[in-house]
N, CA, C and O atoms as CSV, one atom per row, in Angstrom:
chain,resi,resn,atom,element,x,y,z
A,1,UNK,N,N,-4.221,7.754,-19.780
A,1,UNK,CA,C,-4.708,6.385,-19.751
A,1,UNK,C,C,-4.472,5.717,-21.112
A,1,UNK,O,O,-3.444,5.936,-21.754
A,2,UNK,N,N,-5.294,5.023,-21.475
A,2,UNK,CA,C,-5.417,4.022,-22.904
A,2,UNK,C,C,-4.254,3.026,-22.819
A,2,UNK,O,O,-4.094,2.491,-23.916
A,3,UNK,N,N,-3.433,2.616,-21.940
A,3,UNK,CA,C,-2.839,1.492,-21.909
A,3,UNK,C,C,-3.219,0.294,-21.758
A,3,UNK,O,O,-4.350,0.303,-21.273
A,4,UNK,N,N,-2.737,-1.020,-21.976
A,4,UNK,CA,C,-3.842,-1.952,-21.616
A,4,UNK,C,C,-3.129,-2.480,-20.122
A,4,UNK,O,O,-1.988,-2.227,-19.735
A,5,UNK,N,N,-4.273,-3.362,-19.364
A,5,UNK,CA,C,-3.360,-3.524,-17.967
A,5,UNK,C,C,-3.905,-5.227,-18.523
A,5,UNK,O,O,-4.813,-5.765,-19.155
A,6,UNK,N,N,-2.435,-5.610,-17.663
A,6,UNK,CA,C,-3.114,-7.189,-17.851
A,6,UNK,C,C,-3.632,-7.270,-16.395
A,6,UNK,O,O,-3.465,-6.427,-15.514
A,7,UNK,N,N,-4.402,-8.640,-16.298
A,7,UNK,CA,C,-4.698,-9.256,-15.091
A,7,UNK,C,C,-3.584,-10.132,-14.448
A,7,UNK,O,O,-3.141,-11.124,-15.026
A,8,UNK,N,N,-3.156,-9.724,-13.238
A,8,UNK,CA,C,-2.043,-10.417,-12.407
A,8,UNK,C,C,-2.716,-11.836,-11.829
A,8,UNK,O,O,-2.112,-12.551,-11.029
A,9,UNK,N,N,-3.495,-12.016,-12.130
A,9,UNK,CA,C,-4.318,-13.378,-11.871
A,9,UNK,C,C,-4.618,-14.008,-12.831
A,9,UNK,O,O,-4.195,-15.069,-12.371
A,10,UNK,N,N,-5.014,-14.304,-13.853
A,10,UNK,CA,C,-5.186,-14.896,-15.170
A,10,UNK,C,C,-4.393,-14.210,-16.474
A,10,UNK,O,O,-4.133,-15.108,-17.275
A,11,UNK,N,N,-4.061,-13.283,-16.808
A,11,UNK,CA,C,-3.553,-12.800,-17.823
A,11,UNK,C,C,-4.046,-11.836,-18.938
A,11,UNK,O,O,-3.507,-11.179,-19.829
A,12,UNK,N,N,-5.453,-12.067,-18.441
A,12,UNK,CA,C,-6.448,-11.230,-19.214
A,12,UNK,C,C,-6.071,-9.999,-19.406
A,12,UNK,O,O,-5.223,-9.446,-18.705
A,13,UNK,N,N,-6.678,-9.447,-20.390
A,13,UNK,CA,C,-6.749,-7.522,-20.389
A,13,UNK,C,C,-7.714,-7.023,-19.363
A,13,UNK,O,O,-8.817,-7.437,-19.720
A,14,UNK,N,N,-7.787,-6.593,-18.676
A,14,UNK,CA,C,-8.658,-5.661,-17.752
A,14,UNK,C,C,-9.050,-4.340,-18.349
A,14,UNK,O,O,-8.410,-3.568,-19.062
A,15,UNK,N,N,-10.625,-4.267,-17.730
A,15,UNK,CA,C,-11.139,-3.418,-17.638
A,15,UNK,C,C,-11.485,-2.442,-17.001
A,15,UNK,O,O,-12.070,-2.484,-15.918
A,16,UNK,N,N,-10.965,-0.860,-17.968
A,16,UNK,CA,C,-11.618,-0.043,-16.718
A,16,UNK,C,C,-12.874,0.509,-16.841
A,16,UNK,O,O,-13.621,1.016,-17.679
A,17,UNK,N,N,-12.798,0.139,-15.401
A,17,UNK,CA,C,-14.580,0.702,-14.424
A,17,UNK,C,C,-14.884,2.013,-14.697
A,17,UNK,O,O,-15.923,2.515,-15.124
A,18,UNK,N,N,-13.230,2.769,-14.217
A,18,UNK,CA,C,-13.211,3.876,-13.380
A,18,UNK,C,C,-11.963,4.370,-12.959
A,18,UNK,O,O,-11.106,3.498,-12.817
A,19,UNK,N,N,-11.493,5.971,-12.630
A,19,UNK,CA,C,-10.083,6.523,-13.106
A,19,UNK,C,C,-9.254,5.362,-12.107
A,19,UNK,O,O,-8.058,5.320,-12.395
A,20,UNK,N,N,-9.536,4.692,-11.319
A,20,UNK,CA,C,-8.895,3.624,-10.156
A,20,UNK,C,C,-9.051,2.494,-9.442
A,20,UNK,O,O,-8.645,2.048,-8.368
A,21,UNK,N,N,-10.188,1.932,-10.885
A,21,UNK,CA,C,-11.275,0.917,-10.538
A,21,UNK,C,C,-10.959,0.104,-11.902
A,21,UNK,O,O,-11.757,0.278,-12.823
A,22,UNK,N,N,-9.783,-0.834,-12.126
A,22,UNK,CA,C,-9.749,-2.073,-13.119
A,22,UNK,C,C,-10.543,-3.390,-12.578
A,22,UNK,O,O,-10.401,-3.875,-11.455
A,23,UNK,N,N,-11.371,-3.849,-13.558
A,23,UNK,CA,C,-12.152,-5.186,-13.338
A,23,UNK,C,C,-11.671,-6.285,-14.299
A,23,UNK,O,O,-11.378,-5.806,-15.394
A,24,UNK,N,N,-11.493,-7.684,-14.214
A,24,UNK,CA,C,-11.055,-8.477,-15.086
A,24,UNK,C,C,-12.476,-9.209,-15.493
A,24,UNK,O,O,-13.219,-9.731,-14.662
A,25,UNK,N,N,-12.708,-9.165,-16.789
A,25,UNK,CA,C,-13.943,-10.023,-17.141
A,25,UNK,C,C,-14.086,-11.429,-17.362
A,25,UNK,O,O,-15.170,-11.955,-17.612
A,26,UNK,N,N,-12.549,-12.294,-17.235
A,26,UNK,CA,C,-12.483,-13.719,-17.491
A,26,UNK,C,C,-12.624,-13.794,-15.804
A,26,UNK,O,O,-13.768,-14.073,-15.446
A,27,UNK,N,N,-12.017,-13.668,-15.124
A,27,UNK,CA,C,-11.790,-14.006,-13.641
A,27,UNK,C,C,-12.343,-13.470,-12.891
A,27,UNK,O,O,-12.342,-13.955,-11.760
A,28,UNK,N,N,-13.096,-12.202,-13.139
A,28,UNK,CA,C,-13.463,-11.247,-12.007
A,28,UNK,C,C,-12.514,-10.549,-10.970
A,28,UNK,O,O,-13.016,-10.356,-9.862
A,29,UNK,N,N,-11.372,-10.190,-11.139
A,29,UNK,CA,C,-10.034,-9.414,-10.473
A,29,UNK,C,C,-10.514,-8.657,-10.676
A,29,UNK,O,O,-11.112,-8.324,-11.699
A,30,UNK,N,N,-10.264,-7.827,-9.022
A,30,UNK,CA,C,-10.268,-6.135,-9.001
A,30,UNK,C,C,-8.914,-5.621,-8.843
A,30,UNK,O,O,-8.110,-6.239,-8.146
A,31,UNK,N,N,-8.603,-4.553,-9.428
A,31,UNK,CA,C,-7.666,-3.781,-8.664
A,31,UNK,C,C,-8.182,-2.404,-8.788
A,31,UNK,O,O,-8.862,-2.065,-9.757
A,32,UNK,N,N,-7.785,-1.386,-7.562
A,32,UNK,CA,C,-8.223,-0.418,-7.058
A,32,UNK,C,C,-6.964,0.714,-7.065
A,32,UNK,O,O,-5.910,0.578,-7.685
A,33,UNK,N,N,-7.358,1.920,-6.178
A,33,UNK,CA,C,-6.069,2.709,-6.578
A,33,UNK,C,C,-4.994,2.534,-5.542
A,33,UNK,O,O,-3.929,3.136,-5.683
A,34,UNK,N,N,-5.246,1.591,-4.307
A,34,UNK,CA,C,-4.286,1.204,-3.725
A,34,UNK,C,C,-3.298,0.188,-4.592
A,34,UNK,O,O,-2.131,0.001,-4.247
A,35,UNK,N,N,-3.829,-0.382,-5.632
A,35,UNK,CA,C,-3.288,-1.483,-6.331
A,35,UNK,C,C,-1.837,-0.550,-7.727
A,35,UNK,O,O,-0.910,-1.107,-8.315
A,36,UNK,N,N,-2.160,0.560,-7.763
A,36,UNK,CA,C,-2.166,1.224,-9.063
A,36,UNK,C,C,-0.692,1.510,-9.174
A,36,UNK,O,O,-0.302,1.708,-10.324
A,37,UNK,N,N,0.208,1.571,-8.213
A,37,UNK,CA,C,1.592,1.436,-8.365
A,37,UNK,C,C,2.069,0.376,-8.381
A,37,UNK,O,O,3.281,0.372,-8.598
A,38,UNK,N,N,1.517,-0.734,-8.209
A,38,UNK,CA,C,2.492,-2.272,-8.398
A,38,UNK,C,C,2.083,-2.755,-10.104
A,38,UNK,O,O,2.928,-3.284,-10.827
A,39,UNK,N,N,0.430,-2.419,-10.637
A,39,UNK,CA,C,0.294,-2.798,-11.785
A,39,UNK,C,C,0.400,-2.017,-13.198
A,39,UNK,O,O,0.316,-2.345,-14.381
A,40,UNK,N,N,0.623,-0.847,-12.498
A,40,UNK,CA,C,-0.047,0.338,-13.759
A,40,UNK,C,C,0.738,1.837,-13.014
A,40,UNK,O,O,0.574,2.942,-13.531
């Protein structure tokens, strides 16, 4: 891990929740581990 992910919706850095759980704190975007091969 320790990469940063951006947010595909605003641009933000995202946060992780959890090993497959990114949250965005400007926008509120989730991505999950279905999400985890298109962003990360």
């Amino acid at each position: 891990m320790g990469e940063e992910i951006t947010c595909p919706r605003c641009e933000n850095k995202m946060v992780d929740m959890q090993a497959c759980h990114m949250f965005c704190p400007n926008c509120g975007a989730h991505l999950d581990c279905s999400d985890k091969g298109n962003f990360w």
